[in-house]
TIMAR-992036 format. One line per field, with one value per atom (N, C-alpha, C): atom name; residue in three letters; y, x, z. Coordinates in Angstrom, 3 decimals, m for minus. Atoms other than C-alpha are relative to their C-alpha. Example, Ala and Ser with C-alpha at 12.3 -4.5 7.8 and 13.67 -1.06 7.14 Angstrom:
BEGIN
atom <- [N  CA  C  N  CA  C]
type <- [ala  ala  ala  ser  ser  ser]
c2 <- [m1.190  m4.500  1.200  m1.190  m1.060  1.090]
c1 <- [0.890  12.300  0.900  m0.820  13.670  m0.770]
c3 <- [0.000  7.800  0.000  m0.060  7.140  0.730]
//
This chain:
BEGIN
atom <- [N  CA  C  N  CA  C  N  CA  C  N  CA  C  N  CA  C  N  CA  C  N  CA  C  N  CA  C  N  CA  C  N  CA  C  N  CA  C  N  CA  C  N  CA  C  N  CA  C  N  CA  C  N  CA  C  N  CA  C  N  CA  C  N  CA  C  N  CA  C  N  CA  C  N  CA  C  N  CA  C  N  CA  C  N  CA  C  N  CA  C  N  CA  C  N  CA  C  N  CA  C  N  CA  C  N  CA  C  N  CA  C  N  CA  C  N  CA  C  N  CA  C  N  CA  C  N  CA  C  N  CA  C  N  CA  C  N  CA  C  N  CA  C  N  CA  C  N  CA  C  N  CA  C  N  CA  C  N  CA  C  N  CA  C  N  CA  C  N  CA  C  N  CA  C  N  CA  C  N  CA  C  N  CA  C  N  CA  C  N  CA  C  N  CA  C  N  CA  C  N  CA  C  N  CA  C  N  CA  C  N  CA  C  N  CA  C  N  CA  C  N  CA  C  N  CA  C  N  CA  C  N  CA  C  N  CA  C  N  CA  C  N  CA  C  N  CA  C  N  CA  C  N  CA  C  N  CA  C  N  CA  C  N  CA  C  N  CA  C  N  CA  C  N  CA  C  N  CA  C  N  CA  C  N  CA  C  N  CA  C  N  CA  C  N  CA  C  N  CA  C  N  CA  C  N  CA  C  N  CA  C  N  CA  C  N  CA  C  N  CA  C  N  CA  C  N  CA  C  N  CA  C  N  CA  C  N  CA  C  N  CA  C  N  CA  C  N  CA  C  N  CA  C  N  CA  C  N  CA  C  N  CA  C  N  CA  C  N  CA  C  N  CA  C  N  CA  C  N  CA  C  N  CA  C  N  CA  C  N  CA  C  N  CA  C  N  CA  C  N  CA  C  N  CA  C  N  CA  C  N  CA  C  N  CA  C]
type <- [unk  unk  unk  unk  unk  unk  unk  unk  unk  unk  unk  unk  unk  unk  unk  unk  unk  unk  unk  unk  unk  unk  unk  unk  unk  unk  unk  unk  unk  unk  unk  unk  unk  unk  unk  unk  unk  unk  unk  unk  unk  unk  unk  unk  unk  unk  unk  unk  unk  unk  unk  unk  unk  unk  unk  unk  unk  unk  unk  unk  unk  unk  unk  unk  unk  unk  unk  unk  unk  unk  unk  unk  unk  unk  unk  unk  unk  unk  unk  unk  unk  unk  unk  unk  unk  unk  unk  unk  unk  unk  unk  unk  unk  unk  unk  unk  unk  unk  unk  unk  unk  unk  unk  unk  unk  unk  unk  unk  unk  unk  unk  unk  unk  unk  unk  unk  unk  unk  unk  unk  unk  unk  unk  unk  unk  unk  unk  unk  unk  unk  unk  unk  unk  unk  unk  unk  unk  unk  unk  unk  unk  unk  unk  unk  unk  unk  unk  unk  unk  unk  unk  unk  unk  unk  unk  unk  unk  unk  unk  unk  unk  unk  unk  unk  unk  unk  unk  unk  unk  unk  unk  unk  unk  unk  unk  unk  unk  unk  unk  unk  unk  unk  unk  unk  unk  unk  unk  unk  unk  unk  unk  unk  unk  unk  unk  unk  unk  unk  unk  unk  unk  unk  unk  unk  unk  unk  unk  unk  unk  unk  unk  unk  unk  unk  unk  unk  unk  unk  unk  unk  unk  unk  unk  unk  unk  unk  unk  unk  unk  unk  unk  unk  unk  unk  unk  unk  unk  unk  unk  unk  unk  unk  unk  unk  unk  unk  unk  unk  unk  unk  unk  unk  unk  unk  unk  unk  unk  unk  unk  unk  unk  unk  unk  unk  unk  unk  unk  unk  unk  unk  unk  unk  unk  unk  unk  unk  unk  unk  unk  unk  unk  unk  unk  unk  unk  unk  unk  unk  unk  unk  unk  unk  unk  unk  unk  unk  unk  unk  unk  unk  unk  unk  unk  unk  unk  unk  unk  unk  unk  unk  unk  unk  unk  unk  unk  unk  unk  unk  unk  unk  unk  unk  unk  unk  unk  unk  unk  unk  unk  unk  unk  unk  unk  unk  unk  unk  unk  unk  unk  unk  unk  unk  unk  unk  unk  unk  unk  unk  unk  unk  unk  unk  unk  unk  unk  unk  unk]
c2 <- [m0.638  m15.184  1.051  m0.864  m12.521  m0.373  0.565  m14.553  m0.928  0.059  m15.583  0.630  m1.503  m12.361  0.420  m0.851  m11.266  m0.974  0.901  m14.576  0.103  m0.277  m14.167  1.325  m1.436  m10.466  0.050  0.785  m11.778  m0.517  1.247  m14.642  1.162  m0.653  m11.674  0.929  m0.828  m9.231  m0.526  0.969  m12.030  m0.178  0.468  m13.072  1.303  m1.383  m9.447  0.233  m0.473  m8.823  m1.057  0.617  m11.582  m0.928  0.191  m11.597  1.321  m1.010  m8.187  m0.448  0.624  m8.448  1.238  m1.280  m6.261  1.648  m1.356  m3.615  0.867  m0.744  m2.768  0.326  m0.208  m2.414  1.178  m0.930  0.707  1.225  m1.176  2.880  0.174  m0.324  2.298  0.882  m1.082  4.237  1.333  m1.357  7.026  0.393  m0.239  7.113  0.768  m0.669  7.616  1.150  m1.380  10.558  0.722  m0.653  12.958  1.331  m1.447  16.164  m1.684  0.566  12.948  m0.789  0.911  11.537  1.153  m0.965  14.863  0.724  m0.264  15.456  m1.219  1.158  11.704  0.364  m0.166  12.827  0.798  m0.895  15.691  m0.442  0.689  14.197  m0.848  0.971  11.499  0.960  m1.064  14.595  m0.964  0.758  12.134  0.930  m0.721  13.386  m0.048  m0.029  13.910  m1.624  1.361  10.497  m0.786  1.262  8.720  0.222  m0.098  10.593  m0.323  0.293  9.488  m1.615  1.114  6.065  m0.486  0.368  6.071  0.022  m0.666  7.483  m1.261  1.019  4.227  m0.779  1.522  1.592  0.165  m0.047  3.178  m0.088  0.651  3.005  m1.708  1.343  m0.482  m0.971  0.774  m1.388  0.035  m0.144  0.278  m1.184  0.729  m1.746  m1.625  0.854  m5.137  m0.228  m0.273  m3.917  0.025  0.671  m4.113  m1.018  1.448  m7.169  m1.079  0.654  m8.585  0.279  m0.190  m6.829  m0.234  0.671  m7.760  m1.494  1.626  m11.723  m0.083  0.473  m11.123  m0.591  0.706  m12.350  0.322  m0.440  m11.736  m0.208  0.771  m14.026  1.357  m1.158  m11.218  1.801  m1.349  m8.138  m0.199  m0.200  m9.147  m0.358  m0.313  m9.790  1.484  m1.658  m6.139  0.662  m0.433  m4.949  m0.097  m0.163  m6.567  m0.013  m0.565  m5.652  1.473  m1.151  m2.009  0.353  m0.552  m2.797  m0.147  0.515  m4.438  1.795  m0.843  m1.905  1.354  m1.420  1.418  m0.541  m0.028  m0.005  m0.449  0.369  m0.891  1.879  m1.680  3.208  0.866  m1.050  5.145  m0.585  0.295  5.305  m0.655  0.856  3.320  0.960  m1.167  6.458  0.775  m0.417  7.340  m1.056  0.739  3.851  0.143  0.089  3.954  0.577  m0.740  6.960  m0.632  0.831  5.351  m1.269  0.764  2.458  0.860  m0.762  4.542  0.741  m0.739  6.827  m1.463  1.228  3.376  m0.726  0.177  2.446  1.011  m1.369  5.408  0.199  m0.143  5.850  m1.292  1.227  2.275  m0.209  m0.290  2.598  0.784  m1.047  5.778  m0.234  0.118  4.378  m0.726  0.155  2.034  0.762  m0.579  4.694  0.608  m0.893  6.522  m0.909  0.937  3.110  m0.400  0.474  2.470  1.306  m1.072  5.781  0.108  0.136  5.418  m0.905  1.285  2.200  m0.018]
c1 <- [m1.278  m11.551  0.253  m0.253  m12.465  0.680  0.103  m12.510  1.513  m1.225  m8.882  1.079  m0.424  m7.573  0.093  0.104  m8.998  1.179  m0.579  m7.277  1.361  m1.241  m3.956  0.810  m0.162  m4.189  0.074  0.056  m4.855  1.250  m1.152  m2.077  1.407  m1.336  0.347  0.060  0.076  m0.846  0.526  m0.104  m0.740  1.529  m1.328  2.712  1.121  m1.204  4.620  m0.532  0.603  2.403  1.140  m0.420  3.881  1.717  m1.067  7.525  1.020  m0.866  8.399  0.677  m1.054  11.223  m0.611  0.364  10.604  0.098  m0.287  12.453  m1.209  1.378  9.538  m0.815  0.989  7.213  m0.015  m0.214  8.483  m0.517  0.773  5.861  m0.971  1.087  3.579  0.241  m0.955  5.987  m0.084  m0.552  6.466  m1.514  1.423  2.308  m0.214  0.431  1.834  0.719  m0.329  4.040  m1.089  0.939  2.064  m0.471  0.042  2.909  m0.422  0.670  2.562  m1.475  1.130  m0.597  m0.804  0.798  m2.123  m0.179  m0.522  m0.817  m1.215  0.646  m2.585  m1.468  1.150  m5.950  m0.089  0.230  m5.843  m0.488  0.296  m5.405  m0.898  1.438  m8.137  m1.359  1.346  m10.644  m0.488  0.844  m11.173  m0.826  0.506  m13.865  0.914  m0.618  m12.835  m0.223  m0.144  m14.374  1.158  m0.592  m12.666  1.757  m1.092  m9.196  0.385  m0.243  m9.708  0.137  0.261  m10.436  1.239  m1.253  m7.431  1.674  m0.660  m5.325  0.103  0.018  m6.172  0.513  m0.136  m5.783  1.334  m1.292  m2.172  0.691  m0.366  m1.561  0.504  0.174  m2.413  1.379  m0.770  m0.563  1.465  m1.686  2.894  m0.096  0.340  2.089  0.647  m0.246  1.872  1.197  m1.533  5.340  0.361  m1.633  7.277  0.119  m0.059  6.385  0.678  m0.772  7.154  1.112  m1.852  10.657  1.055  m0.324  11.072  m0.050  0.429  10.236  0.702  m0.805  12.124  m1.115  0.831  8.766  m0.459  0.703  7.697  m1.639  1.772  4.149  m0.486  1.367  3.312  0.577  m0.191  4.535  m1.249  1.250  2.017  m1.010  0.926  m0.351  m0.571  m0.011  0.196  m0.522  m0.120  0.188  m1.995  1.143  m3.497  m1.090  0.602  m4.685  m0.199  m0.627  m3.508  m1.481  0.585  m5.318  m1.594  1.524  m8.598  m0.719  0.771  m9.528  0.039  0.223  m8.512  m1.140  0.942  m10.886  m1.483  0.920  m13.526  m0.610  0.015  m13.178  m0.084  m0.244  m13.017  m0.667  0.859  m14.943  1.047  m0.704  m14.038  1.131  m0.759  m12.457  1.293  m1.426  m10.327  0.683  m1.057  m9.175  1.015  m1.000  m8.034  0.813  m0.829  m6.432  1.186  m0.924  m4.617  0.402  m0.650  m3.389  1.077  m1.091  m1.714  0.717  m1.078  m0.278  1.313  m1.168  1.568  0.688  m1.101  2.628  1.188  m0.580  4.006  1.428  m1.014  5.715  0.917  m0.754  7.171  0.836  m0.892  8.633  0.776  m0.818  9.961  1.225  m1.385  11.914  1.095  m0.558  13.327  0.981  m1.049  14.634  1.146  m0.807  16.155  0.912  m0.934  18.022  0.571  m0.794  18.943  1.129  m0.632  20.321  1.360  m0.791  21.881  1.778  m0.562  23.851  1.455]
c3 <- [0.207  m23.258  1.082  m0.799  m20.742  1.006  m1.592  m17.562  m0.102  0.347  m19.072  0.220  m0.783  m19.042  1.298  m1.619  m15.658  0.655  m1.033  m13.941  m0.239  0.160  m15.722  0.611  m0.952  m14.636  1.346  m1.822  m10.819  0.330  m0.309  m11.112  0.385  0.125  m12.202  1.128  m1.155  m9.076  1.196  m1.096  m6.529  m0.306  m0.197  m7.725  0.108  0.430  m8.487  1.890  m1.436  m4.138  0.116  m1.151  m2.756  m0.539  m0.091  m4.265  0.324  m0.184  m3.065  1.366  m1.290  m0.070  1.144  m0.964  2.978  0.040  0.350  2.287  m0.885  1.217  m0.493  0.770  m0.967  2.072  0.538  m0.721  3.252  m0.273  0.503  1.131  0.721  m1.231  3.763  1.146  m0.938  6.322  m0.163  0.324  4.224  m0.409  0.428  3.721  1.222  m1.808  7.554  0.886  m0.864  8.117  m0.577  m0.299  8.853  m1.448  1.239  5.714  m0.644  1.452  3.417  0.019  m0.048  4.746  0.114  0.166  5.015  m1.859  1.843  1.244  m1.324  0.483  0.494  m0.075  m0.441  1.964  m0.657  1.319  m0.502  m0.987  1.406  m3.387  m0.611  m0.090  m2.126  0.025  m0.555  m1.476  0.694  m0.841  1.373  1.176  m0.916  3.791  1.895  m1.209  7.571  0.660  m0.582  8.805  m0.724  0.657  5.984  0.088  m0.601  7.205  1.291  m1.380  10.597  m0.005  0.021  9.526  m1.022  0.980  6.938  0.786  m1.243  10.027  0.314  m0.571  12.032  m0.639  0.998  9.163  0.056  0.355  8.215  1.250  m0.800  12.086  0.307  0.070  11.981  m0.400  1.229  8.978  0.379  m0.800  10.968  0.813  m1.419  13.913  m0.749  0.276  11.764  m0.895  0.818  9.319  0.700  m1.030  12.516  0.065  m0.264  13.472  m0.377  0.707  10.286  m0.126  m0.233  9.967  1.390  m0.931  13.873  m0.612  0.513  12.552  m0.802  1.342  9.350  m1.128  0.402  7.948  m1.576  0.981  4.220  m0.298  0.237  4.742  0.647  m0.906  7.777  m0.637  0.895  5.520  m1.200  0.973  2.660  0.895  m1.324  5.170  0.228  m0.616  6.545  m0.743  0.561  3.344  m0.675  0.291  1.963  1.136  m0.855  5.416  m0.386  0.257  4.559  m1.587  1.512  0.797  0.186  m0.068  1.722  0.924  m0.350  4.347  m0.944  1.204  2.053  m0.751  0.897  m0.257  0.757  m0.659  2.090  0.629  m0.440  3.457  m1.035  0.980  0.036  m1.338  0.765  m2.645  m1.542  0.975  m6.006  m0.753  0.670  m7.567  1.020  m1.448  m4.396  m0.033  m0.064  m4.244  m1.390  1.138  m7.736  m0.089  m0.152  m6.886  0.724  m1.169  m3.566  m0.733  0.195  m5.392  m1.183  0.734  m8.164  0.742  m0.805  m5.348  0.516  m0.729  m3.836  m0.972  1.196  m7.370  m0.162  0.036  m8.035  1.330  m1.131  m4.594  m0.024  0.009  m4.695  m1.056  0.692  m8.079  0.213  m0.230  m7.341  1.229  m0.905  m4.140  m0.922  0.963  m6.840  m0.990  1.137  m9.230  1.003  m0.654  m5.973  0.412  m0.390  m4.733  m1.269  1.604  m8.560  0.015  0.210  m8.453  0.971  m0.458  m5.265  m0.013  0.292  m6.272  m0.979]
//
C-alpha cells in the first residue's frame, strides 16, 4: 500500500513539474538576486562553501532559463529547473533542502496570488 502511495505521490510531482508554462519558472530569477539569495542563505544557515556553491548552481540555472525562454522551450525550462533541484539537494543537507523546496513553493504560489490579484 506504501509503495502505492509513494508512486502516486511521484506521478502527481512529475506531472504538476512538468505542466507549469515558462512564465512559472521565474522563481528561480527572483532566487538569484542578490538581497534575496543572501536572505535564502539565511534561512538555509547554509555554510560559506555551500553559498558559493548555491551561487554557481542558481547562476547556472539563469543561464539555462534563457535559453529556454530564448527557444520558447518548456522540455529545457524543466530541465533547468531539476538541474536547479538535483544539485541544491546534492549541496545542502536534508533539512536545508526541505527548507529550499518550501521556500520555492511558497515563492511560486505567492507570484500566483500577486498575478491573480493583478488580473
Amino acid at each position: 500500500m506504501k509503495k502505492i502511495v509513494i508512486l502516486a505521490v511521484i506521478a502527481l510531482v512529475s506531472f504538476s513539474a512538468s505542466a507549469m508554462e515558462l512564465s512559472e519558472y521565474k522563481v528561480f530569477y527572483k532566487l538569484n538576486e542578490s538581497s534575496t539569495f543572501n536572505a535564502l542563505v539565511r534561512y538555509l544557515d547554509a555554510n560559506e562553501d555551500q553559498a558559493d556553491q548555491l551561487n554557481y548552481i542558481f547562476d547556472l540555472t539563469e543561464r539555462k532559463l534563457n535559453y529556454a525562454n530564448k527557444k520558447q522551450s518548456t522540455v529545457a525550462a524543466e530541465k533547468a529547473m531539476m538541474f536547479n533541484l538535483g544539485n541544491a539537494k546534492s549541496i545542502l543537507s536534508q533539512d536545508q533542502y526541505r527548507k529550499y523546496l518550501i521556500v520555492l513553493n511558497v515563492s511560486r504560489f505567492s507570484e500566483y496570488d500577486t498575478l491573480a490579484e493583478l488580473k
